[in-house]
C-alpha positions in Angstrom: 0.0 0.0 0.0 1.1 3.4 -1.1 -0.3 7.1 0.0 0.7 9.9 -2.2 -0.4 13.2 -2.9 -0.5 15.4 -5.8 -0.5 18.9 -6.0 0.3 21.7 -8.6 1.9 24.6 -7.3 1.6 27.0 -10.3 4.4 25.2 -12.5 2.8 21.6 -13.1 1.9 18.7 -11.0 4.2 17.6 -8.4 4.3 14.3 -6.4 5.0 13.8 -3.2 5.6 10.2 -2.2 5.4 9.2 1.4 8.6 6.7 1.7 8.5 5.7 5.1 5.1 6.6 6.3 2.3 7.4 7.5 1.9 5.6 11.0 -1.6 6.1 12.6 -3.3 6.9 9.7 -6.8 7.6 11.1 -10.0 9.5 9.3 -12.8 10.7 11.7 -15.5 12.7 11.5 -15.7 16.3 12.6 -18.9 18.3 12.7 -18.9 22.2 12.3 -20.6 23.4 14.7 -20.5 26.5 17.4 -21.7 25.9 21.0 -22.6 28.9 23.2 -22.7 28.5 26.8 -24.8 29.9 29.1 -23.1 31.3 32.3 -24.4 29.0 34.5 -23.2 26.1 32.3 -27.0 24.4 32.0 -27.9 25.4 29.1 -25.9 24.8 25.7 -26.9 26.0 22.2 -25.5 24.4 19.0 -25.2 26.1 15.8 -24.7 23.3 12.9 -23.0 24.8 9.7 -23.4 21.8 7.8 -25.7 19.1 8.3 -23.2 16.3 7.0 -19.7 15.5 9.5 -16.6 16.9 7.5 -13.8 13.9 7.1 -10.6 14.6 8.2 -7.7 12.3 8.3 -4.9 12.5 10.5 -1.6 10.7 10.7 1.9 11.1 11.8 5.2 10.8 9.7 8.3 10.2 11.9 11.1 9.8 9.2 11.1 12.4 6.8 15.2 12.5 6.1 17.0 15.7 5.5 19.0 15.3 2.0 15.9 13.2 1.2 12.8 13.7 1.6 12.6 16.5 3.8 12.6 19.1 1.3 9.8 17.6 -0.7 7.4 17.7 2.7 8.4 21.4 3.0 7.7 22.4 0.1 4.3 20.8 0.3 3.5 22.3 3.5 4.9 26.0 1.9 2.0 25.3 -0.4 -0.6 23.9 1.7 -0.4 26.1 4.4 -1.6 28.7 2.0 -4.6 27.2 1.3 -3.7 25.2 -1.9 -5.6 22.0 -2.8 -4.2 19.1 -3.4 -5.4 15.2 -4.2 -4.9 12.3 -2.0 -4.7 9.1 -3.3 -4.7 6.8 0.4 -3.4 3.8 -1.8 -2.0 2.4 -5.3 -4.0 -0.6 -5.3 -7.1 1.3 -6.6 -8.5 4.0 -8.2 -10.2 6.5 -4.9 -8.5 10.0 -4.8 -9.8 12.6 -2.4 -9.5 16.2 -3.2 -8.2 17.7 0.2 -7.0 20.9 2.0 -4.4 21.0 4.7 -6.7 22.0 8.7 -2.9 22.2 10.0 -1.9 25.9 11.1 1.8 25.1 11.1 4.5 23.1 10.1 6.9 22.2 12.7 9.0 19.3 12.2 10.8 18.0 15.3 13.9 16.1 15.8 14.4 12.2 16.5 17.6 11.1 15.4 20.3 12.8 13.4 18.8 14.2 10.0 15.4 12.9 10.7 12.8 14.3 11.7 8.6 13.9 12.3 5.4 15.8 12.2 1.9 14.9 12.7 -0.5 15.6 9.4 -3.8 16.9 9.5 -5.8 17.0 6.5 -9.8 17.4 5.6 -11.2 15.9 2.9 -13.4 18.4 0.6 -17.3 17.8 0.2 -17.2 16.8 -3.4 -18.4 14.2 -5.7 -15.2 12.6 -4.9 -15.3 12.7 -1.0 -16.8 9.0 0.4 -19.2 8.9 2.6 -17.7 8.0 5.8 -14.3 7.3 7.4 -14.6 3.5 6.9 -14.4 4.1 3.3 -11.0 6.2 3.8 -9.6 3.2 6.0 -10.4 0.6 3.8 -9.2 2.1 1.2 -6.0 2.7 2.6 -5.5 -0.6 2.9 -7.0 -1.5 -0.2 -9.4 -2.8 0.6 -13.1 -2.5 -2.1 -16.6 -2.4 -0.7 
């Protein structure tokens, strides 16, 4: 099984390969919602945005190398962060990509071992006629796995 992601930064499409990762890949719903509190705490009002659960997927890669792939993740991040879209595809055995933004704030790889380092991933998958319909479609596709 192979995750990759394509993007196109203004000069073509580039892809990024994940080598040696990701670990914990997990997709959960998230609703968009906003809760007010009343003082007191006994009363809570919720606001839904959207009546269907946004997907999001999270995961962690620990070994991005410096002289390796490093570079490649930064430069992804330089363009995600600013809000670019990008496709996932969660693995090479079939045919599902997902078109996604980055719900990360920052990129802040941290050190653990000489020229490696890690950061955790958050991305959301847009609601599009490519998005599935629940987060068991996202695992088992990234394991590829069909219905």
């Amino acid at each position: 099984m192979a995750v990759k992601i394509v993007y196109n930064p203004g000069s073509g499409n580039v892809t990024l390969t994940f080598k040696r990762g990701p670990l914990n890949f997990t997709p959960y719903f998230e609703a968009r919602v906003n809760d007010n509190l009343s003082t007191s705490g006994k009363v809570r009002e919720r606001v839904m945005e959207s009546l269907v659960p946004d997907i999001l997927i999270s995961f962690e890669m620990p070994h991005m190398v410096l002289l390796d792939d490093l570079a490649a993740w930064a430069a992804f991040f330089a363009f995600a962060l600013a809000g670019g879209q990008f496709v996932l595809y969660p693995s090479d055995a079939l045919t599902d990509t997902y078109n996604c933004v980055l719900e990360d704030k920052s990129w802040k790889p941290g050190r653990n071992a000489p020229y490696k380092y890690g950061a955790p991933v958050v991305i959301r998958i847009l609601s599009d006629g490519s998005a599935p319909a629940t987060p068991e479609i996202v695992l088992r596709r990234f394991y590829g796995v069909t219905p």
